[in-house]
C-alpha positions as a printed Julia matrix, in Angstrom:
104×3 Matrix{Float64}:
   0.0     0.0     0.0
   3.18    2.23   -0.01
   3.01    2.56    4.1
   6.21    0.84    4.69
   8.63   -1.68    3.61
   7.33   -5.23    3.45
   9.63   -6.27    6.31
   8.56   -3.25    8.51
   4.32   -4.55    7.66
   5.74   -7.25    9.42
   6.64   -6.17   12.34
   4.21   -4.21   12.79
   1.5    -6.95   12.29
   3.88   -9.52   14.42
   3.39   -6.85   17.71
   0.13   -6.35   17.34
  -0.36   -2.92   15.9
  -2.07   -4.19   13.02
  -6.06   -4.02   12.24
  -8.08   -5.15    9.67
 -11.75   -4.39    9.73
 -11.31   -3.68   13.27
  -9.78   -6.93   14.51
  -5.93   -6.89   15.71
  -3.99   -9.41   13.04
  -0.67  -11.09   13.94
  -0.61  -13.35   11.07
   1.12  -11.66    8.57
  -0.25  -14.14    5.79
  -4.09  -12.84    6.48
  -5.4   -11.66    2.98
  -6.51   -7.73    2.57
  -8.4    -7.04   -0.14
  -7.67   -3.34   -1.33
 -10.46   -1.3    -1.77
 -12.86   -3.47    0.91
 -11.18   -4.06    3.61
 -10.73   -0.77    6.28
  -6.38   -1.65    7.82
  -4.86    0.47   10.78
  -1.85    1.01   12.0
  -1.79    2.12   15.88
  -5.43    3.08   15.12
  -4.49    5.11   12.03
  -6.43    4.2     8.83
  -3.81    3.51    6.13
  -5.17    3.78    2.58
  -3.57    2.67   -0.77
  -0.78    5.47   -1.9
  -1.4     7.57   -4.89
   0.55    6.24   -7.92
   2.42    8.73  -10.04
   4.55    8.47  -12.97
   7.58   10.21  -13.82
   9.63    9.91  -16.61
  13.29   11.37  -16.92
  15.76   11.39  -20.13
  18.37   10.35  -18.26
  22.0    12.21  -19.05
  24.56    9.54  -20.26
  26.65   10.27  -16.97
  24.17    8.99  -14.6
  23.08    5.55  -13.26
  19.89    4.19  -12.23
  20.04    3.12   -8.8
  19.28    4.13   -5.47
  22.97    4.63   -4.19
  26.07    3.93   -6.31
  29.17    2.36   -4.47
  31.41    4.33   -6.95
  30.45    7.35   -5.6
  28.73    8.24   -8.99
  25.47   10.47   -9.44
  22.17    8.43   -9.48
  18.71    9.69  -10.8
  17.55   10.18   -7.65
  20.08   13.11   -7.01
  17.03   14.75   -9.65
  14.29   14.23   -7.36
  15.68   15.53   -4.07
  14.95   19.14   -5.0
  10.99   17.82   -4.47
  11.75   16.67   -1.07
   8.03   15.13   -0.99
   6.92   12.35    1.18
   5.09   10.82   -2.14
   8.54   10.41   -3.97
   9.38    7.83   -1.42
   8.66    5.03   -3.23
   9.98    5.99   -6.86
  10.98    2.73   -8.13
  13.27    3.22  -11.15
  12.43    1.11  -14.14
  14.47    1.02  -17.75
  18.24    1.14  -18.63
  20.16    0.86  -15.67
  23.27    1.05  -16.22
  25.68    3.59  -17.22
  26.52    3.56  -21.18
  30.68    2.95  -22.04
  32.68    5.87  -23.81
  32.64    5.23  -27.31
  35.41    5.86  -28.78
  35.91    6.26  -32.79
């Protein structure tokens, strides 16, 4: 639903903190059905994030990842100037890598 990490649901529905329809659910295999069934987090109502779309013509000098152990600029470097809670999530999808010098 874009709350949290899949590991972090987890915990969360391990300890209790979890509720679907109103009933507290520590099995983290229970089935939700988006759209019909209410889920809370420490009585908060979580509902299904907003999807957007971005799309970025990537310069040859950057790679697609979230952190690069070269020390090289990523595309998210683009989005921090938003600084939005919503960008979170931005899940980078198309060439990843970062092209070779050609040289003629």
């Amino acid at each position: 639903m874009g709350y949290c990490s899949r590991s972090r649901a987890e915990a969360f529905v391990r300890a209790g903190r979890v509720r679907i329809n109103g009933a507290v659910r520590r099995n983290v295999e229970t089935p939700v059905h988006l759209g019909k069934d209410r889920v809370e987090i420490d009585g908060r109502e979580i509902k299904t994030a907003e999807k957007i779309y971005l799309m970025l013509n990537k310069p040859r000098s950057v790679v697609t990842t979230a952190s690069d152990e070269r020390g090289r600029e990523t595309i998210y470097s683009f989005l921090q100037k938003y600084n939005d809670v919503s960008l979170n999530w931005v899940a980078p999808v198309g060439r990843l890598d970062k092209p070779a010098k050609v040289f003629y």
